[in-house]
FIKOLZA-1660 file (N, C-alpha, C; in steps of 0.1 Angstrom, whole numbers, plus 5000, padded with zeros to 4 digits):
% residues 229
   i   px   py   pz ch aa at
   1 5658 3789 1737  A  X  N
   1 5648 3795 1745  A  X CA
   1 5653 3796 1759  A  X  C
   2 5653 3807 1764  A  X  N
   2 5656 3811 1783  A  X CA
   2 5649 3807 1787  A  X  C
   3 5653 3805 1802  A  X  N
   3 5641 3802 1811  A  X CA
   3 5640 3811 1821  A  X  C
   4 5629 3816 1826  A  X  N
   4 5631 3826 1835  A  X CA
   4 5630 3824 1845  A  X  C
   5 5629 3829 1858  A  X  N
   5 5629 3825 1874  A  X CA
   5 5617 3837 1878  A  X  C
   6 5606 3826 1886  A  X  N
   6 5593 3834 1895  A  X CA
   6 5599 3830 1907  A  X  C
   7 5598 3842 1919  A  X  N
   7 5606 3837 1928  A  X CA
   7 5590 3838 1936  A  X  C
   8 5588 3825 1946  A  X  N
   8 5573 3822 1948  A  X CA
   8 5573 3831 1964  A  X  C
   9 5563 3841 1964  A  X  N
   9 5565 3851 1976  A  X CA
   9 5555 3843 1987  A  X  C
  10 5559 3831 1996  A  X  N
  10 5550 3816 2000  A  X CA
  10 5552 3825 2017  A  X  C
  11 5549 3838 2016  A  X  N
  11 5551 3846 2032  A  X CA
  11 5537 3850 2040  A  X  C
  12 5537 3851 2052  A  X  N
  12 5523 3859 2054  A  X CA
  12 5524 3870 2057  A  X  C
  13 5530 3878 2051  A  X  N
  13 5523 3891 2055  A  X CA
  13 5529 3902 2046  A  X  C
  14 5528 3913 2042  A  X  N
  14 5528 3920 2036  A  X CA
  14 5544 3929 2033  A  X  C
  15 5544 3928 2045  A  X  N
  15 5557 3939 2049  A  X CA
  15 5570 3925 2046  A  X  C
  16 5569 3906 2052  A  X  N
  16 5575 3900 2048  A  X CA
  16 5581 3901 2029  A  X  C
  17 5565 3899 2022  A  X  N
  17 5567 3899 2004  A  X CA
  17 5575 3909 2001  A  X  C
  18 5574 3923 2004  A  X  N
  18 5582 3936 2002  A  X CA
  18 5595 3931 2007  A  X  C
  19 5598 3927 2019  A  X  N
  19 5609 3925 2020  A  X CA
  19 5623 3917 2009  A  X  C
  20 5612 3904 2009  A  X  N
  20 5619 3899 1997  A  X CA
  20 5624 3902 1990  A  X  C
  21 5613 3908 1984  A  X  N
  21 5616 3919 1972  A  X CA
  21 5630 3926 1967  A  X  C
  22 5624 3937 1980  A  X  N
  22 5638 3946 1981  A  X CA
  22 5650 3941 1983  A  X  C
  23 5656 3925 1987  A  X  N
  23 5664 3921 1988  A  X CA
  23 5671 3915 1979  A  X  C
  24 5661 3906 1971  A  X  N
  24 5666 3902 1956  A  X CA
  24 5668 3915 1950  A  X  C
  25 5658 3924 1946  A  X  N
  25 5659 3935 1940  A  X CA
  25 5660 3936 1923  A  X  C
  26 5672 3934 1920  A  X  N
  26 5671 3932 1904  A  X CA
  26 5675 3920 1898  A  X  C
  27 5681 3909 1909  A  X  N
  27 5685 3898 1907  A  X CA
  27 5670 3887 1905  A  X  C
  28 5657 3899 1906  A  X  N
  28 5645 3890 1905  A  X CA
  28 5635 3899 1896  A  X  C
  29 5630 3894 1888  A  X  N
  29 5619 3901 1877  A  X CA
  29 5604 3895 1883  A  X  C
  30 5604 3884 1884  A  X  N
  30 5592 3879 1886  A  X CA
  30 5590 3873 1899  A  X  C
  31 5574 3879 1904  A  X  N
  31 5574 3869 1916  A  X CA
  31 5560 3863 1920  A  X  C
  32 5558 3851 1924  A  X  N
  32 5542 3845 1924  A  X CA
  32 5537 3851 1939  A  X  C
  33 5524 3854 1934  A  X  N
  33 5516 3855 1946  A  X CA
  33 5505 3849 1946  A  X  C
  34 5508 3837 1956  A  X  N
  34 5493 3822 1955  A  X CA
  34 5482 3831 1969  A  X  C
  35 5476 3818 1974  A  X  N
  35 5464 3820 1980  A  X CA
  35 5469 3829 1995  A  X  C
  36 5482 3819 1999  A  X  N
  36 5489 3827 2008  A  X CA
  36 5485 3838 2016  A  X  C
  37 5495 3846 2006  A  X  N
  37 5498 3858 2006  A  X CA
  37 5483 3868 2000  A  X  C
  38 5478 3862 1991  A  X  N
  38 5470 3870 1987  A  X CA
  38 5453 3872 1999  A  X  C
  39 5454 3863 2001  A  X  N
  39 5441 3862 2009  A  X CA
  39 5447 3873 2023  A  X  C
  40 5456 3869 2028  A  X  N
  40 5459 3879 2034  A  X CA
  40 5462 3893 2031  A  X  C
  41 5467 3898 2025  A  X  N
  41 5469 3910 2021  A  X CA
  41 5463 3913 2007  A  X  C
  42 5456 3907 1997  A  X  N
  42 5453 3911 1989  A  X CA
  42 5452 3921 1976  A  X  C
  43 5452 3929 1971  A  X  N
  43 5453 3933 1956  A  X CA
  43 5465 3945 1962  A  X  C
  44 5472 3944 1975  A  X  N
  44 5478 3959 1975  A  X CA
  44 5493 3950 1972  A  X  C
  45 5492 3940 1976  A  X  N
  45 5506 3930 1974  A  X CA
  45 5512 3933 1962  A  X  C
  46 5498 3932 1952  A  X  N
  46 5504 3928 1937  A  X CA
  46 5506 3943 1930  A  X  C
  47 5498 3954 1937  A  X  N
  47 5501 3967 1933  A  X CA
  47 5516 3972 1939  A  X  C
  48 5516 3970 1953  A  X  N
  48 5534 3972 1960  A  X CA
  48 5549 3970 1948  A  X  C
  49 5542 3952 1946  A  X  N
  49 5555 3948 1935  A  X CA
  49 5557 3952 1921  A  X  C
  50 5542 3960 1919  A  X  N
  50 5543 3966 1905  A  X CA
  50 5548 3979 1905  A  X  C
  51 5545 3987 1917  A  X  N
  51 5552 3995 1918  A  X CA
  51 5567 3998 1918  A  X  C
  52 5572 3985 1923  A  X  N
  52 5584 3983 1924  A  X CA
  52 5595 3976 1909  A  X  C
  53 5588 3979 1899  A  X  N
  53 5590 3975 1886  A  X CA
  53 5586 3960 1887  A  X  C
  54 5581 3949 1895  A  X  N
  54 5583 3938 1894  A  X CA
  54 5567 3934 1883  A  X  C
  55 5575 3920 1878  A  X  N
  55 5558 3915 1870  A  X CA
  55 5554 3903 1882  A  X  C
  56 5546 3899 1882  A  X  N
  56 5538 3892 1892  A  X CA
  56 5526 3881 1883  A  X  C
  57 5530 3873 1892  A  X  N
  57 5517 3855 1891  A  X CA
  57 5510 3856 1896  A  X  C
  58 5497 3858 1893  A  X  N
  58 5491 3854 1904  A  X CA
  58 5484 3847 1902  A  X  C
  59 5491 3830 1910  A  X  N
  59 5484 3819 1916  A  X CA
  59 5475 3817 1921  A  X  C
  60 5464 3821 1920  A  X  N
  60 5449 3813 1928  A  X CA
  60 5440 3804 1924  A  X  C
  61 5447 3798 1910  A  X  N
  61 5441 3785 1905  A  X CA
  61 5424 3789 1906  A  X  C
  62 5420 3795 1899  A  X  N
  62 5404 3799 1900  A  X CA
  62 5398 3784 1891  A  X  C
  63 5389 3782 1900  A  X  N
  63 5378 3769 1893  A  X CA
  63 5370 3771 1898  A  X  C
  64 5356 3775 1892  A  X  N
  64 5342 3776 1891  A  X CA
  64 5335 3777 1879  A  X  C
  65 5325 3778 1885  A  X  N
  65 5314 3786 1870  A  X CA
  65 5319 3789 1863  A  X  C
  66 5319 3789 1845  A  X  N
  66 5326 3798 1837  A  X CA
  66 5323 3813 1838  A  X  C
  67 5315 3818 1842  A  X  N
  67 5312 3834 1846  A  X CA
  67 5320 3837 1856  A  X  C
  68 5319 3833 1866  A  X  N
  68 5325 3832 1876  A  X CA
  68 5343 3838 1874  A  X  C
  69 5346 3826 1870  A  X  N
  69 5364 3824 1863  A  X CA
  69 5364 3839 1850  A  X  C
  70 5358 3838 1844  A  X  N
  70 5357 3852 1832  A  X CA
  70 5359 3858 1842  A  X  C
  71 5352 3863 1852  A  X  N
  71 5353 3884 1856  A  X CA
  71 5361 3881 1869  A  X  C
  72 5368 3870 1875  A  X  N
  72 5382 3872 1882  A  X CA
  72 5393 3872 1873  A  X  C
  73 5394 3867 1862  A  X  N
  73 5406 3868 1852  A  X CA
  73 5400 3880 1848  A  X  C
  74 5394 3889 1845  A  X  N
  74 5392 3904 1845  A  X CA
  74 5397 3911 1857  A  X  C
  75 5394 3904 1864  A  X  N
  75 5401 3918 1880  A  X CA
  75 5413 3916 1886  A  X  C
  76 5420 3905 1882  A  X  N
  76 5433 3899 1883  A  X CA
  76 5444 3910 1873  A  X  C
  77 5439 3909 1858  A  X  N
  77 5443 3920 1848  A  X CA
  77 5440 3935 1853  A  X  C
  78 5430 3931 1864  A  X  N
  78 5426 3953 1868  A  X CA
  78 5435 3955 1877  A  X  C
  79 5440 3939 1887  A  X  N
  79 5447 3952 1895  A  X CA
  79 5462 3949 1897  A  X  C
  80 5468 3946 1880  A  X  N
  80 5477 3948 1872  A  X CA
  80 5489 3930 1874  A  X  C
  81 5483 3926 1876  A  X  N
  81 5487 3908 1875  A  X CA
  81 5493 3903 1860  A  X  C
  82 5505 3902 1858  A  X  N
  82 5508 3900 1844  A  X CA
  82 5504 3883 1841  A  X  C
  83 5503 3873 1848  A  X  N
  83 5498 3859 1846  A  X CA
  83 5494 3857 1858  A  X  C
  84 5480 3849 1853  A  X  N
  84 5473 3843 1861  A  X CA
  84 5471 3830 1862  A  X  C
  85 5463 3819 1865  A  X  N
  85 5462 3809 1862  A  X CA
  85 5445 3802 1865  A  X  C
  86 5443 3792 1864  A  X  N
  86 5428 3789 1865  A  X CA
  86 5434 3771 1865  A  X  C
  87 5417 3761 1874  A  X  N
  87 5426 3752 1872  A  X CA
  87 5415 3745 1858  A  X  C
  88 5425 3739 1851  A  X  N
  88 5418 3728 1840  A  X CA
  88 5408 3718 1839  A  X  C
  89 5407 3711 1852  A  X  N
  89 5400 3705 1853  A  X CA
  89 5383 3715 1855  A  X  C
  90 5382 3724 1857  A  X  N
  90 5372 3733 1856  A  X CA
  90 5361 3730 1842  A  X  C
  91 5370 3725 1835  A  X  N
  91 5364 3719 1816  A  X CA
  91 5364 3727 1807  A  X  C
  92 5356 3726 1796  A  X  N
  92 5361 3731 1785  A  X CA
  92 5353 3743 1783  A  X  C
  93 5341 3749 1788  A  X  N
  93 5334 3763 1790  A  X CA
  93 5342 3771 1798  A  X  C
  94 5345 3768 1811  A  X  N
  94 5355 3770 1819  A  X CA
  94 5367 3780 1811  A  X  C
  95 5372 3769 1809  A  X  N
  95 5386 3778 1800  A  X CA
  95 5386 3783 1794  A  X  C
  96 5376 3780 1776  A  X  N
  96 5368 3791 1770  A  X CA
  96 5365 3803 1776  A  X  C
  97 5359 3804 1784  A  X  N
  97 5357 3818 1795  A  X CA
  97 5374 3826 1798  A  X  C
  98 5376 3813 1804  A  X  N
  98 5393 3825 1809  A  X CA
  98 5399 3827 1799  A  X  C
  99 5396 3818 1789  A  X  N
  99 5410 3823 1772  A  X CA
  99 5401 3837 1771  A  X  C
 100 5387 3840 1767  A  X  N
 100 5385 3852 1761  A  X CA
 100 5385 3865 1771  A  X  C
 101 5389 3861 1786  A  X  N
 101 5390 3873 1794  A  X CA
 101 5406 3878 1792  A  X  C
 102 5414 3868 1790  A  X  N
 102 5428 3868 1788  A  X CA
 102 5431 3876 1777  A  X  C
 103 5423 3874 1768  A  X  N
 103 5425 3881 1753  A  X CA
 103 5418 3892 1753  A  X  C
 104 5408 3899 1757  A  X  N
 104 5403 3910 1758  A  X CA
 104 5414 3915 1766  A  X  C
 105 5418 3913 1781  A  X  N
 105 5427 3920 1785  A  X CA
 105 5442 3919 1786  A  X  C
 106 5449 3912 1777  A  X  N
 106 5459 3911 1773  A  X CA
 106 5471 3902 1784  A  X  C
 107 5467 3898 1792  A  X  N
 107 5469 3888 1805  A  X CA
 107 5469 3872 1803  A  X  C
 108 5483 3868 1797  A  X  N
 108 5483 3857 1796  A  X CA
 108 5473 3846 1804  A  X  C
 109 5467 3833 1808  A  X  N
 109 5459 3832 1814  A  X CA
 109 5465 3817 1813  A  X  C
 110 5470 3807 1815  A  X  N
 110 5473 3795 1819  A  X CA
 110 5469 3787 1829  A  X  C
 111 5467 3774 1826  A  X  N
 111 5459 3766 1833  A  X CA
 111 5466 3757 1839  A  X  C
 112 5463 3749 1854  A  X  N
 112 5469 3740 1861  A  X CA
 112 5466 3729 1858  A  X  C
 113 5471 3717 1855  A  X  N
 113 5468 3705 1852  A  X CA
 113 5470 3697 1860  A  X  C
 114 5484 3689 1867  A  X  N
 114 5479 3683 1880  A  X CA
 114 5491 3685 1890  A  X  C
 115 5486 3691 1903  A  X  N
 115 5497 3697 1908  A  X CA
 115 5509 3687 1912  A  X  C
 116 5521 3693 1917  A  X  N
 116 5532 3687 1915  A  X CA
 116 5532 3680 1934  A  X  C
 117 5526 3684 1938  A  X  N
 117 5517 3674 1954  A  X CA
 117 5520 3661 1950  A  X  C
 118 5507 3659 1936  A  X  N
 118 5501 3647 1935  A  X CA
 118 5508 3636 1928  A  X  C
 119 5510 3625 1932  A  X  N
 119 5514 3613 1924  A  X CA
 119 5508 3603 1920  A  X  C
 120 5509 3589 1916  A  X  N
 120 5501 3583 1912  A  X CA
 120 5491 3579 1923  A  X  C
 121 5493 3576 1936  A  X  N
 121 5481 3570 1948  A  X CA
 121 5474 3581 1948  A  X  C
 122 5483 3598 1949  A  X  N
 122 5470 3609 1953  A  X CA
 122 5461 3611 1941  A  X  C
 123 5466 3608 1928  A  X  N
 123 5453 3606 1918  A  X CA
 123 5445 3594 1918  A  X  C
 124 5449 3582 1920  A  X  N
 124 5439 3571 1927  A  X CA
 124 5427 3573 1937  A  X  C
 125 5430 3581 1946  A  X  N
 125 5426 3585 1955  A  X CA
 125 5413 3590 1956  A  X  C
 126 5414 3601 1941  A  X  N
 126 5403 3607 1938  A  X CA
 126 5396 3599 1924  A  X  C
 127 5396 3587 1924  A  X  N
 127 5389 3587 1913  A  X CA
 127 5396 3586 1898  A  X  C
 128 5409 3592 1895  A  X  N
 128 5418 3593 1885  A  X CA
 128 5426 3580 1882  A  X  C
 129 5423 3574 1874  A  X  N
 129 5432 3557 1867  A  X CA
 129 5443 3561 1864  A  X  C
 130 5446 3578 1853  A  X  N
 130 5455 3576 1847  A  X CA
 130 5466 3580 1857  A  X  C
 131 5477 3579 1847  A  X  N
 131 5492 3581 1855  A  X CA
 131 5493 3597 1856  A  X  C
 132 5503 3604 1865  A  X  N
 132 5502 3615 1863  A  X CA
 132 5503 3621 1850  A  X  C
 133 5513 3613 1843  A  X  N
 133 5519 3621 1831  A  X CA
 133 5505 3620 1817  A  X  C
 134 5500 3609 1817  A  X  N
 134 5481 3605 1810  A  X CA
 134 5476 3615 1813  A  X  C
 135 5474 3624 1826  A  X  N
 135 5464 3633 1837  A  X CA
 135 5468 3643 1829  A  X  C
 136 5479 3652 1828  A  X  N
 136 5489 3656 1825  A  X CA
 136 5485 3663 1811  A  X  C
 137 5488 3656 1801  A  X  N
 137 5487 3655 1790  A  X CA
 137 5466 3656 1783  A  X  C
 138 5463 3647 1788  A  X  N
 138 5450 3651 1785  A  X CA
 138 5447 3663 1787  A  X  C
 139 5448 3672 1796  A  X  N
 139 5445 3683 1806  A  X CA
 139 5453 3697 1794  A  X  C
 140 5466 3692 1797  A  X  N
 140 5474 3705 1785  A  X CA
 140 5466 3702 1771  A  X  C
 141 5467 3694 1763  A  X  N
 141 5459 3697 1751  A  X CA
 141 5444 3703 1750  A  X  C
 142 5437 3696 1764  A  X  N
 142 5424 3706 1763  A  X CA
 142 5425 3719 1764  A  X  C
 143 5437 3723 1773  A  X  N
 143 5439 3741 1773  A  X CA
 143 5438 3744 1766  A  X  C
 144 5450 3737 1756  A  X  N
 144 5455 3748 1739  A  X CA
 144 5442 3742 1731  A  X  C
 145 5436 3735 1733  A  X  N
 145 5424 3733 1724  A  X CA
 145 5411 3742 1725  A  X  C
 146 5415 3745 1742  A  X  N
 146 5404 3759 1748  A  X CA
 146 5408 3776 1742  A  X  C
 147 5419 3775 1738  A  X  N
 147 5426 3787 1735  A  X CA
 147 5437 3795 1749  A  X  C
 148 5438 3787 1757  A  X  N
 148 5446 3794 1766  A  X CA
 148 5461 3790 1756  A  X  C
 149 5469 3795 1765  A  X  N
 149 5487 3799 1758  A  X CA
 149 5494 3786 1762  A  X  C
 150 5491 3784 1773  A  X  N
 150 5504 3774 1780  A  X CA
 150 5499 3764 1795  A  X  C
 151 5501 3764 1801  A  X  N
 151 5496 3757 1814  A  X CA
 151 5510 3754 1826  A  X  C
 152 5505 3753 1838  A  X  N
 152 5517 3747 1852  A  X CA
 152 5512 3736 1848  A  X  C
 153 5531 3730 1849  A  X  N
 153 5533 3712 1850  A  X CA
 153 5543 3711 1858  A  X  C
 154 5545 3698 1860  A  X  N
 154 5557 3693 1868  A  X CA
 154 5569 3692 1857  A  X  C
 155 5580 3692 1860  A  X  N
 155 5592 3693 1849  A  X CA
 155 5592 3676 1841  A  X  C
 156 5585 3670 1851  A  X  N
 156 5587 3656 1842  A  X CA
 156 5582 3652 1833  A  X  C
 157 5571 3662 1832  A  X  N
 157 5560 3662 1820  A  X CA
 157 5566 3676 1805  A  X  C
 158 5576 3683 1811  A  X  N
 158 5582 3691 1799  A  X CA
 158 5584 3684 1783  A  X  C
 159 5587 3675 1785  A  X  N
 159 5592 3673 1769  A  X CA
 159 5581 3660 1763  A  X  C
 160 5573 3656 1774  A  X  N
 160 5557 3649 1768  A  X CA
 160 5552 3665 1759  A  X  C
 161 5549 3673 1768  A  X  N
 161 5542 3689 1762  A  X CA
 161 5547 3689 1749  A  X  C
 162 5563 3689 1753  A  X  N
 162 5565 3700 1742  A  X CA
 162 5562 3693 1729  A  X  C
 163 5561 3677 1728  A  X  N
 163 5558 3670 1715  A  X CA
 163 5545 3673 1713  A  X  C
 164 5535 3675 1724  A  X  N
 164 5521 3673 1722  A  X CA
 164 5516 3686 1714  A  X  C
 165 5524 3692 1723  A  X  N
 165 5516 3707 1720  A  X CA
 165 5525 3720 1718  A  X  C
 166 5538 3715 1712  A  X  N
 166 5544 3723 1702  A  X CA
 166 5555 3734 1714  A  X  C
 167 5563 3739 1707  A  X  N
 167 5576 3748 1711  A  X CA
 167 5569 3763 1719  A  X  C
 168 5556 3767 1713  A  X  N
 168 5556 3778 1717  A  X CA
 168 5542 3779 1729  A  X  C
 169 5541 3766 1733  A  X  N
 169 5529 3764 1744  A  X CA
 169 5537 3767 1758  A  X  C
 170 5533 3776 1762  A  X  N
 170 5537 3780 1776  A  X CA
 170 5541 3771 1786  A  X  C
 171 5550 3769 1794  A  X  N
 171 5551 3759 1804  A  X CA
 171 5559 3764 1815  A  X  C
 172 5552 3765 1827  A  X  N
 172 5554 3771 1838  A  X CA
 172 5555 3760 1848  A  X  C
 173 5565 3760 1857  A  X  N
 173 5571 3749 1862  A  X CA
 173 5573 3749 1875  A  X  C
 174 5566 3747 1887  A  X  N
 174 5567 3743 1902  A  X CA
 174 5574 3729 1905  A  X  C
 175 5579 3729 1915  A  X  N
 175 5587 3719 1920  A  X CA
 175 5595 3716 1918  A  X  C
 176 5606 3730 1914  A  X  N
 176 5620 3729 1914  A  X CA
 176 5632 3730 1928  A  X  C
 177 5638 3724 1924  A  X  N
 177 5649 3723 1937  A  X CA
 177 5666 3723 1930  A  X  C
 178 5670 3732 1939  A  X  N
 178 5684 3732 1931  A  X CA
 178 5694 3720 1942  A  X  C
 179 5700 3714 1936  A  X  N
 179 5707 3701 1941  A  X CA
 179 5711 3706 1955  A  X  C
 180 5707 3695 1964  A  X  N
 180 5712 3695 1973  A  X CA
 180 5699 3702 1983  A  X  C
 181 5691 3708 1972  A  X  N
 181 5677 3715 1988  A  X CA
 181 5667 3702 1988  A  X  C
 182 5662 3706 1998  A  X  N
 182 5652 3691 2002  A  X CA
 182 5641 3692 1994  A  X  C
 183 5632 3682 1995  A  X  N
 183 5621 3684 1989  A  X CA
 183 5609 3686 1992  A  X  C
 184 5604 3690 2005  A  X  N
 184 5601 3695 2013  A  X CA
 184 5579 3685 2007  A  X  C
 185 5570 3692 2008  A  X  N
 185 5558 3683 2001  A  X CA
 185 5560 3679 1987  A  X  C
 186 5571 3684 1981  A  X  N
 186 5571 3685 1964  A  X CA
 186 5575 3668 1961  A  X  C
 187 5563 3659 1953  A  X  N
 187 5569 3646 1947  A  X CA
 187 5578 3647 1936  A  X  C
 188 5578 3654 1928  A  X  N
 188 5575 3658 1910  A  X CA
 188 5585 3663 1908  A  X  C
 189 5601 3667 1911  A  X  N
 189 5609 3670 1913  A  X CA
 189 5618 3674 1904  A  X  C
 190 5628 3686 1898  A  X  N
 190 5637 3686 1893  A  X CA
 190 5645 3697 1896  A  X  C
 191 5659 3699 1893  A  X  N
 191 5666 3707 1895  A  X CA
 191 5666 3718 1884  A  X  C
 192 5671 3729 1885  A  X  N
 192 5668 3741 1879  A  X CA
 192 5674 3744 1864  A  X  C
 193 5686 3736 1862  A  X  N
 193 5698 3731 1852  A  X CA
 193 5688 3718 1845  A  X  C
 194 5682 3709 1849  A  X  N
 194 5672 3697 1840  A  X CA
 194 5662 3708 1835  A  X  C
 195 5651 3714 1843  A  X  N
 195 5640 3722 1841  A  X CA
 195 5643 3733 1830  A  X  C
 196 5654 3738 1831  A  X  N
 196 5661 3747 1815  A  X CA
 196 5662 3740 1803  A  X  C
 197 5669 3727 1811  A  X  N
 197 5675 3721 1797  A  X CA
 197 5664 3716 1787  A  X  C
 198 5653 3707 1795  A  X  N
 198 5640 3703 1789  A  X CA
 198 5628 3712 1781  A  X  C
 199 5635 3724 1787  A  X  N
 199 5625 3734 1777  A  X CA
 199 5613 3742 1786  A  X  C
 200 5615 3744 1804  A  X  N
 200 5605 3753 1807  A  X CA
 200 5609 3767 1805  A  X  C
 201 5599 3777 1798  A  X  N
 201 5600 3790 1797  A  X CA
 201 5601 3794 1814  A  X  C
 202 5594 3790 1822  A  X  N
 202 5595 3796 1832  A  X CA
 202 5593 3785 1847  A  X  C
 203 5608 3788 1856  A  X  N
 203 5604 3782 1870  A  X CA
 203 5605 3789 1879  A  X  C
 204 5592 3780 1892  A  X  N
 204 5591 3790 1903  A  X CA
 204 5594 3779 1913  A  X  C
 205 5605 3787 1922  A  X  N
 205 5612 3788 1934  A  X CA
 205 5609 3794 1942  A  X  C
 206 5603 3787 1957  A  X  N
 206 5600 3793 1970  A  X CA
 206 5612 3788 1977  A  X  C
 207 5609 3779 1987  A  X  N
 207 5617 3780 1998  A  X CA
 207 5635 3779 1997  A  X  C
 208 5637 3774 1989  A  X  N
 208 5658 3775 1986  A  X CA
 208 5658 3792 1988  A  X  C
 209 5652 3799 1977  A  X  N
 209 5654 3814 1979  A  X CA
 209 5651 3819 1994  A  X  C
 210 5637 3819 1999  A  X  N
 210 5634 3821 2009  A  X CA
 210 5641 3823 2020  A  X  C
 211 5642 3811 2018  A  X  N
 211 5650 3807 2036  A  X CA
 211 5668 3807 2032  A  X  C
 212 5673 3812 2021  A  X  N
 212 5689 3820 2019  A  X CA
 212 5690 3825 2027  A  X  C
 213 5704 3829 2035  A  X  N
 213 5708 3841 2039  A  X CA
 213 5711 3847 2033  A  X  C
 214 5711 3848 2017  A  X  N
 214 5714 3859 2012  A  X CA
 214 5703 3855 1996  A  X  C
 215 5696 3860 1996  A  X  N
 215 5680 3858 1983  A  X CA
 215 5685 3858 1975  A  X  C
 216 5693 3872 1976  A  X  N
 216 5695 3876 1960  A  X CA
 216 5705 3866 1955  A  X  C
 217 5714 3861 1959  A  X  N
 217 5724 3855 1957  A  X CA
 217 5723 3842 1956  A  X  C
 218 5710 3833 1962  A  X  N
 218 5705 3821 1957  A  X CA
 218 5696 3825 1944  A  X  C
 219 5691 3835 1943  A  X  N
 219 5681 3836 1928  A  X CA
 219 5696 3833 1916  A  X  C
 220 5704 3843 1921  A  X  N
 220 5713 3851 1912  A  X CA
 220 5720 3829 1909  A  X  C
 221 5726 3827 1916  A  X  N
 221 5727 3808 1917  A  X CA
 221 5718 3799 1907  A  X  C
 222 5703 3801 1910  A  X  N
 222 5697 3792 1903  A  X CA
 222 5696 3800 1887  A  X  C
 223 5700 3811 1886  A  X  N
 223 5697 3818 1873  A  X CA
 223 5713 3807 1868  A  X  C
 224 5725 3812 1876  A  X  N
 224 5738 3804 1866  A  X CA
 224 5735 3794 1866  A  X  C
 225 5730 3786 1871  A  X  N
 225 5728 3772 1865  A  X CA
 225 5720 3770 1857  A  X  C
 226 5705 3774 1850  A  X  N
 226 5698 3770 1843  A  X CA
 226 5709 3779 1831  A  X  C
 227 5718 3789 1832  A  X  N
 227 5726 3793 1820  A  X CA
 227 5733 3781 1813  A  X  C
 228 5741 3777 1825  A  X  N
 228 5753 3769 1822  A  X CA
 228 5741 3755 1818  A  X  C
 229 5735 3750 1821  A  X  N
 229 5728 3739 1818  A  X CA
 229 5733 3736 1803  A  X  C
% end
């Protein structure tokens, strides 16, 4: 199984994300657009990169009302977003809602479980006993039990999933770092060559690419290593 690279477009402003873009160019297929970027420039972002053959994330972790989450995972699919995400803890009506907007419009729809921020004090914090990887695991089985495909996790929870909830459950992976870049708020950590090896279909890389002097050529880097892994 490959693993593919989202290169995370973590910019403000419009003409910045394009830029990116055009820089990596073909050395990049996918690229995430979170709260960022979208709140600021909004649905023309993700139309610009489609236009530009790219497929696009888009990150906004929607949690609300199950109506609510239904008809933004509908307009996320309208204005052409190939994955979106919603967060899990939202419950089990909740995601029900997003699996059947995902399946009417053909837009994978994956859910967040516990972001790669948090560790065991920031789940204490709120109320949460278990460990991240407990947190973790309850959370992904309720997905695939809701009918979404896959869910974001931290890489150190990859091969708990893949026993729980099988080879072909989606796993989307923040808080990669290729050896040697810092870690900047990320606790949850792994390099891009571990994150392959363990089985993520897909990681996303912001700032190593970003802040390259040359993008394409750090994307094109983290791709040979999750090869050679």
């Amino acid at each position: 199984m490959g693993t593919t690279l989202i290169t995370a477009l973590d910019v403000d402003t419009l003409e910045a994300a394009l830029a990116v873009a055009d820089r990596i160019g073909a050395a990049g297929e996918w690229f995430k657009v979170g709260k960022q970027l979208f709140t600021r420039c909004g649905a023309e972002v993700v139309r610009e990169l489609k236009a530009r053959g790219k497929k696009v994330f888009l990150d906004l972790k929607y949690h609300d009302i199950p109506n609510t989450v239904e008809q933004a995972v509908r307009a996320a699919a309208g204005i052409g977003a190939d994955l979106c995400n919603v967060h899990a803890l939202g419950g089990p009506a909740m995601l029900r809602a997003a699996a059947q907007a995902g399946a009417d419009t053909g837009m994978p729809v994956i859910a967040v479980t516990v972001l790669t921020s948090m560790d065991q004090a920031e789940l204490t914090a709120i109320g949460i006993t278990a460990t991240p990887a407990e947190a973790v695991l309850r959370l992904a089985r309720l997905t695939r039990d809701c009918g979404l495909p896959g869910v974001v996790c931290s890489a150190h929870e990859i091969a708990l999933l893949r026993e729980a909830c099988g080879r072909d459950f989606l796993l989307v992976v923040p808080g990669i770092r290729p050896a040697g870049a810092g870690r900047g708020d990320q606790k949850r950590v792994m390099t891009p060559a571990e994150a392959a090896r363990a089985g993520a279909q897909y990681i996303v890389v912001g700032r190593p690419i970003l802040a390259a002097a040359d993008p394409a050529q750090a994307a094109r880097d983290i791709q040979a290593e999750m090869r050679g892994c």
